[in-house]
C-alpha positions in Angstrom: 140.0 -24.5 87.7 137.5 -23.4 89.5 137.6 -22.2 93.5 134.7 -21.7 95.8 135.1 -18.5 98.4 132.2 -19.6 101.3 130.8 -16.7 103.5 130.8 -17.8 107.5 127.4 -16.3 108.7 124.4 -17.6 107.8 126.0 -20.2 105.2 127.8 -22.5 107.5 127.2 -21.1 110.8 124.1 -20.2 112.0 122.5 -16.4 112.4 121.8 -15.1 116.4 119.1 -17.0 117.8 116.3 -15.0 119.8 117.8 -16.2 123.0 121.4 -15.1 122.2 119.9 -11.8 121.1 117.9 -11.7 124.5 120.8 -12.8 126.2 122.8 -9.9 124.7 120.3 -7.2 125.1 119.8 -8.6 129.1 123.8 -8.7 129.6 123.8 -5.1 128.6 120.6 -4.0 130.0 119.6 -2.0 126.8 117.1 -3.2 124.4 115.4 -3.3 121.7 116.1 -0.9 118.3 118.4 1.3 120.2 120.5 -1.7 121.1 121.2 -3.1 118.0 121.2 -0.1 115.8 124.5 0.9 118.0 125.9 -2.6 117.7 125.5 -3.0 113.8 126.4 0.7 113.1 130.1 0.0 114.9 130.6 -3.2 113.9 132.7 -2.4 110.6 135.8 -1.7 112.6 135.5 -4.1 115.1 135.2 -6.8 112.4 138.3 -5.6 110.1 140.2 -5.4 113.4 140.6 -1.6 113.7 139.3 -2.3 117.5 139.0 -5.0 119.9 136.3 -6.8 121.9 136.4 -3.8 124.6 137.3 -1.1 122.2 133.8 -1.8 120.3 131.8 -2.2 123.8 133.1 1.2 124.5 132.2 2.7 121.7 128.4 1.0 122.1 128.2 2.0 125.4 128.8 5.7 124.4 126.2 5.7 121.1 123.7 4.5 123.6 124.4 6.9 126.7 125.7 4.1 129.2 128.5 3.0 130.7 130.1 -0.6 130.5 132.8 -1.6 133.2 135.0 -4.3 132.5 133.7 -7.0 134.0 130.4 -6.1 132.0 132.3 -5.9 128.6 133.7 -9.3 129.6 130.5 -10.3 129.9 129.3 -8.7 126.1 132.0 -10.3 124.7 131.5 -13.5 125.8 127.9 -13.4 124.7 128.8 -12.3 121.8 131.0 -15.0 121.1 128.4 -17.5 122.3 125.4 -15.5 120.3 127.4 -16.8 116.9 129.0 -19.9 118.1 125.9 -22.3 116.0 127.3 -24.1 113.3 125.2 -26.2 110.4 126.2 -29.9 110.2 124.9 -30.5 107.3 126.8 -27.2 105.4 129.5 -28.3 107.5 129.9 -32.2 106.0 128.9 -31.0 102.4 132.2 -28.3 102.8 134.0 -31.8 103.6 132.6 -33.2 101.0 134.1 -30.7 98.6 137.3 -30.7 99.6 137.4 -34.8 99.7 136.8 -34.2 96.4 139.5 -32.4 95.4 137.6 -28.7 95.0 139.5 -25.7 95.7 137.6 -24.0 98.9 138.3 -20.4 100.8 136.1 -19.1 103.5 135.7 -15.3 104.0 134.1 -13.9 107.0 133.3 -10.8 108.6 134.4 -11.3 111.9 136.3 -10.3 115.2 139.4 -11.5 117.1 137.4 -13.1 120.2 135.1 -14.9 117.7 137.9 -16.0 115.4 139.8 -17.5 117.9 137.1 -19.1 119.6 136.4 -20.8 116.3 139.7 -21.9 115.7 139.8 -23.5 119.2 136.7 -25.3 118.7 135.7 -25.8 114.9 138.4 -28.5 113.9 136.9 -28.3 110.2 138.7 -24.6 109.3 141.3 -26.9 108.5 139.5 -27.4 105.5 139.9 -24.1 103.8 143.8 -23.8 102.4 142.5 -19.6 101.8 140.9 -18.5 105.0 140.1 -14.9 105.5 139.0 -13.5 108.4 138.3 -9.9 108.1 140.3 -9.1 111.5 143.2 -10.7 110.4 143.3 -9.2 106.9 142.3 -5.8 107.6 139.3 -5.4 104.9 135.6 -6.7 105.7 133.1 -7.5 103.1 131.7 -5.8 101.0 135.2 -3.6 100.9 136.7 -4.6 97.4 139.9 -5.3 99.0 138.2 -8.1 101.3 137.6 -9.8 97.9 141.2 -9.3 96.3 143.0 -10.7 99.0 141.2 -13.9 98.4 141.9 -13.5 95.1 145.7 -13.1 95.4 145.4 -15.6 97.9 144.1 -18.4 95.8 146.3 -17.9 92.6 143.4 -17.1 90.8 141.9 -14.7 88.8 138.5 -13.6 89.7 136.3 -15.0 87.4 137.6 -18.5 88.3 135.9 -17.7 91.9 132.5 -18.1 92.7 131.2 -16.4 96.0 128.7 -17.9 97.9 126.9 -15.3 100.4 123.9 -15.0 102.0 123.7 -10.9 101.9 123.1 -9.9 98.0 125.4 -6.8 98.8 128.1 -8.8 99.4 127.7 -11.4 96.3 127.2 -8.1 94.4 130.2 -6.6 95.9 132.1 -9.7 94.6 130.6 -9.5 91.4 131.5 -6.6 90.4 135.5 -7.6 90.5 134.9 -10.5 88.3 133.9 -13.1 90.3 130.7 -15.4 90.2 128.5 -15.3 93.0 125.5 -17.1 94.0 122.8 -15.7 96.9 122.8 -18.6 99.7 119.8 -19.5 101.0 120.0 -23.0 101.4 122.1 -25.9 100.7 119.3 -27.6 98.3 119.5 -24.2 96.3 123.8 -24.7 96.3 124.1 -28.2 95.1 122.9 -27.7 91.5 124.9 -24.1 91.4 127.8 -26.2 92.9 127.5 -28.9 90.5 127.4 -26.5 87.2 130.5 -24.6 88.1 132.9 -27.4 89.5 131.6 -30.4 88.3 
């Protein structure tokens, strides 16, 4: 048997458009480089749950040599939220498809509290994944090998019966290098015939 561990981000739900990042960059008044250098370079914890929503705001503000109040990091997080909130239909029937059909399916992601919960609320089709590990509620965030072997454990499986779909290489190669398969998403008419070779 094989299983299929989906990444979230840029797989089945969309990257930040422009306008969320403007919107994000506007909301905090800093742009540009300095901005998001600060926001990817303290997201780690954040993601794994080590922090929360105005933890990591705090922690922004101080890289970049501002101050957030609260109603502004209420503000941040709610963009933030909203910046990742884009889904792809068409990912998001052929997942359905899949487990109509009897495939074995997990989804790890990267992600934090307010964003898993806000997907949870308002994505219906999570239901889908019997394994689903989000990195803030299982302590360990791609590419950390331990992100990988809780999935593992998770499924029953050993690690070569896992293929590990991702659209950052690091990751896949993270994944690969404990045994499992991985295939670089880029798009779904790539997937199907990778899909189709392993579980069919």
């Amino acid at each position: 048997m094989t299983a299929v561990l989906f990444d979230l981000f840029g797989v089945i739900a969309r990257h930040q458009s422009p306008a969320a990042c403007a919107r994000l960059e506007s909301t905090a008044r800093v742009s540009g480089d300095a901005f998001w250098k600060s926001y990817w370079a303290l997201r780690q914890p954040y993601d794994r749950g080590d922090r929360n929503g105005a933890e990591y705001w705090h922690t922004v503000a101080d890289a970049l040599g501002v101050r957030f109040d609260e109603e502004r990091i209420t503000e941040l997080i709610a963009a933030d939220v909203a910046s990742w909130s884009r889904v792809d239909d068409a990912m998001v029937e052929y997942v359905r498809g899949l487990a109509d059909n009897g495939v074995t399916i997990g989804l790890l992601s990267n992600i934090p509290e307010e964003l898993a919960a806000h997907y949870e609320k308002h994505q219906e089709w999570l239901k889908l994944f019997p394994v689903l590990a989000f990195s803030c509620r299982i302590g360990h965030a791609k590419p950390e090998a331990d992100a990988y072997t809780w999935c593992s454990t998770a499924f029953g499986l050993p690690p070569e019966h896992i293929l590990f779909v991702d659209d950052r290489r690091a990751n896949v190669a993270a994944a690969e290098a404990l045994g499992m398969r991985g295939h670089v998403f880029t798009s779904l008419a790539e997937l199907r015939p990778a899909l189709a070779r392993t579980t069919g």
